[in-house]
DOTI-221603 format. One line per field, with one value per atom (N, C-alpha, C): z, y, x; atom name; residue in one letter; residue number from 1. Coordinates in Angstrom, 3 decimals, always signed. Layout:
w <- [Z ...]
v <- [Y ...]
u <- [X ...]
atom <- [CA ...]
type <- [A ...]
seq <- [NUM ...]
END
This chain:
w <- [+81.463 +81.196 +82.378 +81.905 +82.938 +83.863 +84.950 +85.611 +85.976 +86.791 +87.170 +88.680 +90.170 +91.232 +91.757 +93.049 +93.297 +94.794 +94.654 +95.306 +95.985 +97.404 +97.695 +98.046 +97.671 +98.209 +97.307 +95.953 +94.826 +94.818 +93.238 +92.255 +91.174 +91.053 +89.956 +90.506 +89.385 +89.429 +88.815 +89.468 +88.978 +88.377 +87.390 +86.946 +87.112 +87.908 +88.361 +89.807 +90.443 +91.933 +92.037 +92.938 +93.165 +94.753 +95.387 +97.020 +96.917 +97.640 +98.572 +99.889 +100.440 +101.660 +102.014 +103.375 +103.694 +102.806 +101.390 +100.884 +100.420 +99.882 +98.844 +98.413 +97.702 +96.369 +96.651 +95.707 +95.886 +94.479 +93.352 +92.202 +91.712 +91.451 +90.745 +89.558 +89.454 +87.833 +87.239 +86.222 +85.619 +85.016 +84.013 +83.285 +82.874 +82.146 +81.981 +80.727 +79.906 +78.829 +77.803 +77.491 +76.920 +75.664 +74.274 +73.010 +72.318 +72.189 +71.841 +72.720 +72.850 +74.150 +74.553 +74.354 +74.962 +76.247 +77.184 +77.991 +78.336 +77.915 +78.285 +79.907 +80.495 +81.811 +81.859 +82.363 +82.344 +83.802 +84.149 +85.540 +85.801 +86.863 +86.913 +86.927 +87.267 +86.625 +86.673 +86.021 +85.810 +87.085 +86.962 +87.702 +87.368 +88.281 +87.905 +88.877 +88.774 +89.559 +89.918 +91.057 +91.685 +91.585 +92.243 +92.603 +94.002 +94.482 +95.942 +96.863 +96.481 +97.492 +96.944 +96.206 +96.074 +95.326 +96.519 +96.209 +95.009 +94.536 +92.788 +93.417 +92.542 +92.612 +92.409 +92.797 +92.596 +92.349 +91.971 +92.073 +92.895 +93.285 +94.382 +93.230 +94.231 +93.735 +93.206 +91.700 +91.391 +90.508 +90.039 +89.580 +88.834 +87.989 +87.097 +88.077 +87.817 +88.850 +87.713 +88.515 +87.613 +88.312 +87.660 +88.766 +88.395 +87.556 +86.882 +87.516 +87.947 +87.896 +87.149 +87.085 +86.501 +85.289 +84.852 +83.975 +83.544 +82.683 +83.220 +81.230 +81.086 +79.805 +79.511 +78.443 +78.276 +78.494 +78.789 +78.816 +78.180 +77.864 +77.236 +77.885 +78.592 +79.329 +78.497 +78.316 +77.382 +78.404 +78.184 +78.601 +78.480 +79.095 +78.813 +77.222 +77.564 +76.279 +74.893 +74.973 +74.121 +73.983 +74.926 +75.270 +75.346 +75.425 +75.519 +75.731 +76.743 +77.156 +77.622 +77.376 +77.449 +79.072 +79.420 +81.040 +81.236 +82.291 +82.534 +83.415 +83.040 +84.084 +84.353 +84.948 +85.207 +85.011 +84.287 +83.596 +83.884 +84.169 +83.670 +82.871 +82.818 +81.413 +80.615]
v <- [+94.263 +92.945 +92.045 +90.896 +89.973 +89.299 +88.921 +88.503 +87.402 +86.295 +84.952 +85.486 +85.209 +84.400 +83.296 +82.983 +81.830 +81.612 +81.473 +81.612 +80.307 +79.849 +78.807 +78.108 +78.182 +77.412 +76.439 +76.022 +74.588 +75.117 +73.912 +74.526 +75.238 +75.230 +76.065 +77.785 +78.783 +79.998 +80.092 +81.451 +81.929 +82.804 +83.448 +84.426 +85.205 +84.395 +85.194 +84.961 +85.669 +85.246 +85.089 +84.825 +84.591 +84.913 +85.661 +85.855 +85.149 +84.161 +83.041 +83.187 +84.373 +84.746 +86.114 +86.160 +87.925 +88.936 +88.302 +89.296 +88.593 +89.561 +89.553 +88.586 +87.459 +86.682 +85.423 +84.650 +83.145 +82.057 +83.183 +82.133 +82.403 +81.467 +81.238 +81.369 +81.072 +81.294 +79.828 +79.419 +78.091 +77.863 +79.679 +79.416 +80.775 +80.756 +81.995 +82.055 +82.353 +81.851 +82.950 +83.182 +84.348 +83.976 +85.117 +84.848 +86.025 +86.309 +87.474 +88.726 +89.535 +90.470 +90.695 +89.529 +89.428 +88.207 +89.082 +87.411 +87.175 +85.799 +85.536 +84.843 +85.651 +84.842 +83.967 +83.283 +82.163 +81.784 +81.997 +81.911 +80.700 +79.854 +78.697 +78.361 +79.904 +80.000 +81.345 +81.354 +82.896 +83.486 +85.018 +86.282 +86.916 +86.780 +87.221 +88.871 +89.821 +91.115 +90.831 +91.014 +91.314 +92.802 +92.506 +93.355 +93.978 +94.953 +95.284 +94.482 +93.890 +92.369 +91.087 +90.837 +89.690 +90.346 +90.219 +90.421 +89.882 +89.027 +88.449 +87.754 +87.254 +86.711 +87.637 +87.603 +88.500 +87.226 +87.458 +86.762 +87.061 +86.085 +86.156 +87.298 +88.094 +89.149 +88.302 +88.951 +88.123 +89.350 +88.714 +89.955 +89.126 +90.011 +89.546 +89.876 +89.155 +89.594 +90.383 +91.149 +92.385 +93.673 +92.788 +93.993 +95.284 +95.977 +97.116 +97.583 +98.825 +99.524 +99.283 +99.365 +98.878 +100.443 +100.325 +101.210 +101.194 +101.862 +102.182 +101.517 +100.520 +99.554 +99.809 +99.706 +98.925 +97.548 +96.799 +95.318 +95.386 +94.331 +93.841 +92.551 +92.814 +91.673 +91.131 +89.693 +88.990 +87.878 +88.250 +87.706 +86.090 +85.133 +84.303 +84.274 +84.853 +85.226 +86.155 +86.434 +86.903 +88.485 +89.458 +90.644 +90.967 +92.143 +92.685 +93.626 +94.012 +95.267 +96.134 +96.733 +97.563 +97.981 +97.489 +98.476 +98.843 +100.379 +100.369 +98.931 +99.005 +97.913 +98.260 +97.788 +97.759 +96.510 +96.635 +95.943 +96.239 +95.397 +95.411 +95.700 +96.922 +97.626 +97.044]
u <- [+116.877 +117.400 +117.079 +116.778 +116.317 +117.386 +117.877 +118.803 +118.606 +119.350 +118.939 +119.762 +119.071 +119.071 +119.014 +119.578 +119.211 +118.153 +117.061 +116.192 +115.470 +115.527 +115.591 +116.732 +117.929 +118.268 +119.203 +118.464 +118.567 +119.381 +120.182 +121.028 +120.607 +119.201 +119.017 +118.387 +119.095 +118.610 +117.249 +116.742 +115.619 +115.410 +114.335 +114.519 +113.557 +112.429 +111.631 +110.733 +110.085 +109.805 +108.240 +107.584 +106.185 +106.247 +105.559 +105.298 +103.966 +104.070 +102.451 +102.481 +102.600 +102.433 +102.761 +101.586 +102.039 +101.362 +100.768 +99.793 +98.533 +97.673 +96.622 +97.115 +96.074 +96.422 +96.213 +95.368 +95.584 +96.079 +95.794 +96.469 +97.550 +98.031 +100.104 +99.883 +101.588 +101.609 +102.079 +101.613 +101.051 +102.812 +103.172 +103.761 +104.483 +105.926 +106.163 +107.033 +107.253 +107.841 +107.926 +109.405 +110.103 +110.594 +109.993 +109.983 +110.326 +112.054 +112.539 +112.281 +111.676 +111.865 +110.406 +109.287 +107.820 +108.333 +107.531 +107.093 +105.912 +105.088 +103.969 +103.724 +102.984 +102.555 +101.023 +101.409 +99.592 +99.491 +98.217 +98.089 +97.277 +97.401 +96.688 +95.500 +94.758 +92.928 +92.980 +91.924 +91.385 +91.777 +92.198 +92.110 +90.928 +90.211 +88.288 +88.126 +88.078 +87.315 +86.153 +85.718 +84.656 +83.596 +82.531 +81.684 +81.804 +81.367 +81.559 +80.696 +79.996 +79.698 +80.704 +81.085 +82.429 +83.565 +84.551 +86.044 +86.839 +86.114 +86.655 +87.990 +88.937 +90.068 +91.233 +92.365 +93.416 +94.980 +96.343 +97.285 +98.039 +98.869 +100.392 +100.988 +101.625 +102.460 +103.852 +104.493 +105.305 +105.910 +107.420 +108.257 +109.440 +109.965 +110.939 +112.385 +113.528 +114.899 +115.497 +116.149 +117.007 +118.123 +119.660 +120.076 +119.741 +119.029 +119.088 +117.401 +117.126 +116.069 +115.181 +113.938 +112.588 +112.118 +111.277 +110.918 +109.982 +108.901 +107.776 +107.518 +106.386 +105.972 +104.694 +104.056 +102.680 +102.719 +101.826 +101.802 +100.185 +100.175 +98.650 +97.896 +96.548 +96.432 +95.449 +95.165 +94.821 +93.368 +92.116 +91.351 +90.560 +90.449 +89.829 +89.592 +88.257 +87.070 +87.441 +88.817 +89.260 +89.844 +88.977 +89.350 +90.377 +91.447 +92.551 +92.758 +93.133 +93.463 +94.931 +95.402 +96.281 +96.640 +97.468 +97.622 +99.117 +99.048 +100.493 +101.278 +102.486 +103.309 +104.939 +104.964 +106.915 +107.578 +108.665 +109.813 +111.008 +111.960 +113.480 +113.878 +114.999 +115.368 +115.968]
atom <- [N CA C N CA C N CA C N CA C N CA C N CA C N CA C N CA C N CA C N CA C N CA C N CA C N CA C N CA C N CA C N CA C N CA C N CA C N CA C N CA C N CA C N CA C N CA C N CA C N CA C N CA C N CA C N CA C N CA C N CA C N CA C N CA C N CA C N CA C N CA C N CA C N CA C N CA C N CA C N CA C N CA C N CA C N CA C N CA C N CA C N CA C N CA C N CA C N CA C N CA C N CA C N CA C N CA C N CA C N CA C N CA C N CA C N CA C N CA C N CA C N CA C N CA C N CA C N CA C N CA C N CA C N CA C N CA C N CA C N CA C N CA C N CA C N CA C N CA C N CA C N CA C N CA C N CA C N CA C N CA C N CA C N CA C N CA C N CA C N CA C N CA C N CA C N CA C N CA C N CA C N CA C N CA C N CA C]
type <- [X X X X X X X X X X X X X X X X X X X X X X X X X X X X X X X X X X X X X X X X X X X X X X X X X X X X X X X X X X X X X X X X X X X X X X X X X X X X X X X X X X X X X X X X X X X X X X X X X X X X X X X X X X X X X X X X X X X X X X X X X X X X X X X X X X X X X X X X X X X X X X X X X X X X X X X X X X X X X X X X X X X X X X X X X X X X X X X X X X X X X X X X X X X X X X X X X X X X X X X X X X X X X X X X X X X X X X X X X X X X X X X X X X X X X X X X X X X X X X X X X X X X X X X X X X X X X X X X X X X X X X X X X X X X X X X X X X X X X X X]
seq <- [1 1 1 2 2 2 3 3 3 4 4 4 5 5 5 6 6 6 7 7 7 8 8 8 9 9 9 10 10 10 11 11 11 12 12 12 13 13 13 14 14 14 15 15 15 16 16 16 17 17 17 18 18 18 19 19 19 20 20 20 21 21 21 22 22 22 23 23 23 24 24 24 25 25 25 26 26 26 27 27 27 28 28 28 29 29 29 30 30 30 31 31 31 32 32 32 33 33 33 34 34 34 35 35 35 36 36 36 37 37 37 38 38 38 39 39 39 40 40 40 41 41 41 42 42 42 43 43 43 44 44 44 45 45 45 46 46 46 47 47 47 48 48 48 49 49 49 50 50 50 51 51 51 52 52 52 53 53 53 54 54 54 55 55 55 56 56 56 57 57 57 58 58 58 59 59 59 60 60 60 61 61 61 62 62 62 63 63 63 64 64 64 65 65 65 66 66 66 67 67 67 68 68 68 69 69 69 70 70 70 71 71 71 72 72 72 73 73 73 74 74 74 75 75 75 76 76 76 77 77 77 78 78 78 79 79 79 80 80 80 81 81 81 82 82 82 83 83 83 84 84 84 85 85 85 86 86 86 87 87 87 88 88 88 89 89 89 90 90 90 91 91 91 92 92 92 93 93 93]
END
């Protein structure tokens, strides 16, 4: 189950976090938006892989809040060009 924090500082809680510092990563998240028990994430450009001469693009590490332990999901990552692929992920129970 998803939880709300308050992160920063505001009056408003969060429900989910983004780290822009201290790691890997240069693109955010555009958008995040929860539709019965899916959530879609959209990132502000492509997350591109590289070759071993270019490092490709990677994202700020980011996470759902939850007082409850995480658990082990499929997620489906959804490509530009249409592709889809299946990967493990972790979720809030």
């Amino acid at each position: 189950m998803v939880s709300s924090l308050n992160f920063g500082g505001d009056a408003a809680n969060d429900q989910m976090f983004v780290i822009t510092s201290g790691g890997t990563g240069s693109i955010g998240l555009a958008s995040a938006r929860q539709t019965r028990g899916t959530i879609r994430f959209t990132f502000k450009s492509p997350v591109c892989g590289g070759t071993s001469e270019k490092k490709g693009d990677s994202s700020f590490f980011w996470g759902l809040v939850s007082l409850e332990p995480p658990k082990d999901i499929t997620a489906l990552l959804h490509e530009t060009r249409r592709a889809t692929h299946v990967v493990k992920a972790r979720s809030p129970k």
